[in-house]
N, C-alpha and C positions, 0 to 999 in steps of 0.2 A: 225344598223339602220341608214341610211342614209337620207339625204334631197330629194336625186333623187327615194330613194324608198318608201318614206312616199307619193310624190307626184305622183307615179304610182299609189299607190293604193288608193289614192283619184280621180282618172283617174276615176279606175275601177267602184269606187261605184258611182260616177256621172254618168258613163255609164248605168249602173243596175237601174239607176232613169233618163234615157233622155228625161222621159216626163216631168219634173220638168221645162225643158227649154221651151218647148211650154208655160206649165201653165203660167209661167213666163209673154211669147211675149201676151197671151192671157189677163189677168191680166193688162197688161201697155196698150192694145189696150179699153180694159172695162174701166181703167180712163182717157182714151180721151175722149171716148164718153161719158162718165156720165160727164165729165164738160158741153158739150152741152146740155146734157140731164137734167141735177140738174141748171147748172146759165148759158148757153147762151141763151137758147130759154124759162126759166119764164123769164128772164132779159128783152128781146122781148116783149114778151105778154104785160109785163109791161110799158114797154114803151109806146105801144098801149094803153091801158088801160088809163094812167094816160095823152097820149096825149103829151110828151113830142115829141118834134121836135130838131132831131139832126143836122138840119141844121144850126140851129143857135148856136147851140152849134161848130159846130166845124170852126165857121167863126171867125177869131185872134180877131176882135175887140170886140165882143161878148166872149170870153173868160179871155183876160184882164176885162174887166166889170164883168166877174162874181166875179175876184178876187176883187172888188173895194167894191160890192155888195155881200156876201156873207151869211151875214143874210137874205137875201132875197130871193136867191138862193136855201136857206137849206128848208125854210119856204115854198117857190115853189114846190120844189120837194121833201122834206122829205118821203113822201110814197119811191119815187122808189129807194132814198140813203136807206132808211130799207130794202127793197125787195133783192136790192144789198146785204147788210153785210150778212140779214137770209140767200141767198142761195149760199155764199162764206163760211157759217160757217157750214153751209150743205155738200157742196162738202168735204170740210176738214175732219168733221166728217166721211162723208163715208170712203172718202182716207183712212184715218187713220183705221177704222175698216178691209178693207179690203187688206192694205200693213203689216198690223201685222197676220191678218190672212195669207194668204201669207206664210209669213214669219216664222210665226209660225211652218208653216205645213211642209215646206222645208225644214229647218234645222235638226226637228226629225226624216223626214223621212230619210237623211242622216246619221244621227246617229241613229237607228238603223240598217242601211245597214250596218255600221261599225261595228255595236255591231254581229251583222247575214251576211254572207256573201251568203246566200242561199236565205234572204230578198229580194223583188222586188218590183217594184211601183204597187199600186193601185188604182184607184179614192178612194174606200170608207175608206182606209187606210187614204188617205190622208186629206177628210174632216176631218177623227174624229180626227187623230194629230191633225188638224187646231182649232178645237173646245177643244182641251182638253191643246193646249199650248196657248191660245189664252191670258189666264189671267196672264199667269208667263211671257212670252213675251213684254205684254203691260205693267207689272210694272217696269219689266228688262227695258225696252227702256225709261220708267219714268223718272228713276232715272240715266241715262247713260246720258241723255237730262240735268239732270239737274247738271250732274258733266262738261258735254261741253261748259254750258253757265255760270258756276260757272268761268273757265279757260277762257274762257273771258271777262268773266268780270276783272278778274286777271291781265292780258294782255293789256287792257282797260285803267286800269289805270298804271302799267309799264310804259306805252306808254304814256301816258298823263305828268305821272312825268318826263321821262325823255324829251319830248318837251318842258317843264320850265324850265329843269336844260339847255339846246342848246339853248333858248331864254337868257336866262341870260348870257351864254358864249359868244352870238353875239356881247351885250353890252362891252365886255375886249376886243376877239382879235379873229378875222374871222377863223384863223386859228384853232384856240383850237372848235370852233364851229363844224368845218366841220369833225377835227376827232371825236369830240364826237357824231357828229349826225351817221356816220358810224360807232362807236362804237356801240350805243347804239342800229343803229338799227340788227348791227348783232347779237349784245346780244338776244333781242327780240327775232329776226328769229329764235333761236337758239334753245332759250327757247322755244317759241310756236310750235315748229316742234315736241320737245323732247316731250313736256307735251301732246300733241293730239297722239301720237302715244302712249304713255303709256296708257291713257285713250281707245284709241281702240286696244290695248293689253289686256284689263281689256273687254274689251269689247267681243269680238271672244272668249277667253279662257274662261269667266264668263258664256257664252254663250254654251260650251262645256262642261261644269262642272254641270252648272243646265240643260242640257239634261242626262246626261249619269247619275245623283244621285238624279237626279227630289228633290232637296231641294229651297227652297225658295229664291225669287233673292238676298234678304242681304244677305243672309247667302254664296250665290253663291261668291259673291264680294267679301267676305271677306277671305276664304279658295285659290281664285284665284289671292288675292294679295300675298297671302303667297304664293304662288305658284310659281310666278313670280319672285318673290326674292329667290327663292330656284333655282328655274332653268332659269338664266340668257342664256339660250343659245335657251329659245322658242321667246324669243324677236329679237333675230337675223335670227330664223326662219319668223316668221311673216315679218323679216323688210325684207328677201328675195321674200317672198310671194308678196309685195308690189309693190317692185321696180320691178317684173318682169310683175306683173295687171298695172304696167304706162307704161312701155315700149310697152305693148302689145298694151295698151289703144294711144299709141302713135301709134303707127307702121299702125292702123288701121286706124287712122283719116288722117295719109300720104298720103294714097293710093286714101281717099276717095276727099280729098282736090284738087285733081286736077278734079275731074268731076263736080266740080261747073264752073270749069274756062270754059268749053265747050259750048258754045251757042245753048239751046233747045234741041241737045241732052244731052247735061251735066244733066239737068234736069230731063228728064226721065230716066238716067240712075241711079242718084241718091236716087233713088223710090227704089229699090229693094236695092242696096246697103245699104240703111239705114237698111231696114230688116233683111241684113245678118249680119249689124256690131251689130242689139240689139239680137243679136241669139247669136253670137260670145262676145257678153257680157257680156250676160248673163250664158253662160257656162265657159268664164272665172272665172266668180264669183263664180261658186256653187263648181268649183273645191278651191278655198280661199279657202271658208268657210269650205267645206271636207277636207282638209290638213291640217288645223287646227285642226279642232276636231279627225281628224284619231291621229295629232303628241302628242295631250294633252291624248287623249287614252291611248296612246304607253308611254309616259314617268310618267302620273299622278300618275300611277298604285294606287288609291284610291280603298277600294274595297266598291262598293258601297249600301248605307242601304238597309232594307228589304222592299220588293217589287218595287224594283229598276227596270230599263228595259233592266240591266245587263245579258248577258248570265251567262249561269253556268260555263266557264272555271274559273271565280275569285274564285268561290267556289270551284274548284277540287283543285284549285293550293294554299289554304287554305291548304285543308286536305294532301296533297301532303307533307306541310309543316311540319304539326302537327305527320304525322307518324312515324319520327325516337324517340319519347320523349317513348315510352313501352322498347325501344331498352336500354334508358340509365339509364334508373328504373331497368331490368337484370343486367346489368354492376355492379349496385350497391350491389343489394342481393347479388352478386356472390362475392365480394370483404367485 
């Protein structure tokens, strides 16, 4: 089993689901327009409503004064700074229920194509994945959020100490300065690179663990750190998976970079291009995610608890196991 052939057949099951990639383009088109629809046009009304005038607002000398004036300002307009926050924590809210849902539905439906290779897409398949991963998902990404802003915070203050320990070096001798500030910041680099690709190591394989044995997200995290440390060679997978989603992610903004340079036609040309590079990014991406969960498949070999969404080959290759043990019970009477 190879890297070229784990990724063919992550080809294949993205193929066996191409409608994933519209949902997708449909999906990201549904939260453009719900920003309009959830806070640009109440934000409007409101404006209307409460009578504010944007003209003064967006005149310099009128703007320096609100900053001079800003209790007055709040007190002015306090209605439509609420209106503002309620329908920005609106939109988020929705975002959010409906990027995990999403997401939710995606990923399973992909792992079971891997699990069934006879599997195909369906809508009503894929609502009820969406509804039935919706809550392992949304704790899964909880607690993934909160191991990313943990390492920043980490990184945060790394960075902070070592700008006192290069502030104090400036005071001795310019020189010791400058290589410690390039020391430290490759240190840093080095380190933030290392610890964010672990964490989305922990992340894609955690992700493939509690779909294929449907156990609970800690539980998921924990069995896939072991994981990881057991088989040092899916992290150099993932880190090829990566470098070749920026290169592509590269390749593609090359091509597009020169049609802004074009005067009027550049701009229209640009329109549709855009649509073909979130197509092409998004089928980038679901091939990631399916080459991961096909390579964590193929090397996990966990067999997974009872009423798993496991096929029954784990179970034949169980008993497969178990049949030579009457052979060596004979051996024994006879001897």
């Amino acid at each position: 089993m190879t890297y070229t052939s784990i990724i063919k057949e992550s080809m294949i099951a993205v193929h066996r689901n191409w409608q994933l990639i519209i949902i997708q383009l449909l999906f990201m088109i549904l939260s453009f327009v719900s920003f309009f629809l959830i806070v640009g046009i109440p934000v409007a009304i409101a404006f209307i409503i409460f009578g504010l005038d944007l003209t003064e607002l967006l005149r310099l000398k009128d703007v320096f004064s609100a900053f001079k004036g800003t209790s007055e300002l709040l007190s002015k307009y306090f209605g439509i700074a609420v209106f503002i926050i309620f329908s920005l924590l609106l939109y988020i809210a929705f975002m959010t229920v409906l990027w995990v849902f999403a997401f939710g539905a995606t990923v399973s439906m992909l792992a079971k194509t891997i699990l069934d290779e006879s599997q195909r897409f369906s809508t009503r398949a894929f609502f009820a994945e969406g509804k039935r991963m919706f809550v392992p998902v949304f704790v899964f990404s909880i607690i993934i959020g909160i191991i990313f802003l943990s390492l920043t915070f980490i990184l945060g203050i790394l960075g902070d100490g070592a700008s006192k320990i290069i502030e104090i070096a400036k005071t001795q001798e310019a020189t010791l300065a400058l290589f410690l500030g390039i020391f430290f910041f490759l240190v840093l680099l080095s380190a933030g690179v290392l610890l964010i690709f672990i964490a989305m190591a922990i992340t894609f394989y955690g992700m493939g663990y509690m779909l294929f044995n449907r156990l609970k997200p800690i539980e998921s995290l924990k069995v896939t750190v072991k994981y990881l440390y057991s088989k040092p060679s899916s992290m150099g997978f993932l880190a090829v998976l990566m470098l070749g989603y920026i290169l592509i992610g590269a390749f593609v903004f090359l091509i597009g970079s020169p049609l802004t340079l074009i005067p009027f036609i550049g701009t229209i040309l640009s329109l549709p291009y855009q649509l073909v590079a979130q197509i092409a990014h998004g089928y980038v991406s679901l091939i990631m995610l399916s080459s991961v969960f096909y390579y964590y498949y193929r090397t996990a070999c966990l067999p997974p608890p009872q009423g798993s969404i496991a096929d029954s080959g784990t179970s034949q290759k169980i008993t497969g196991e178990q049949a030579p043990v009457p052979e060596v019970k004979d051996e024994t009477q006879q001897a």
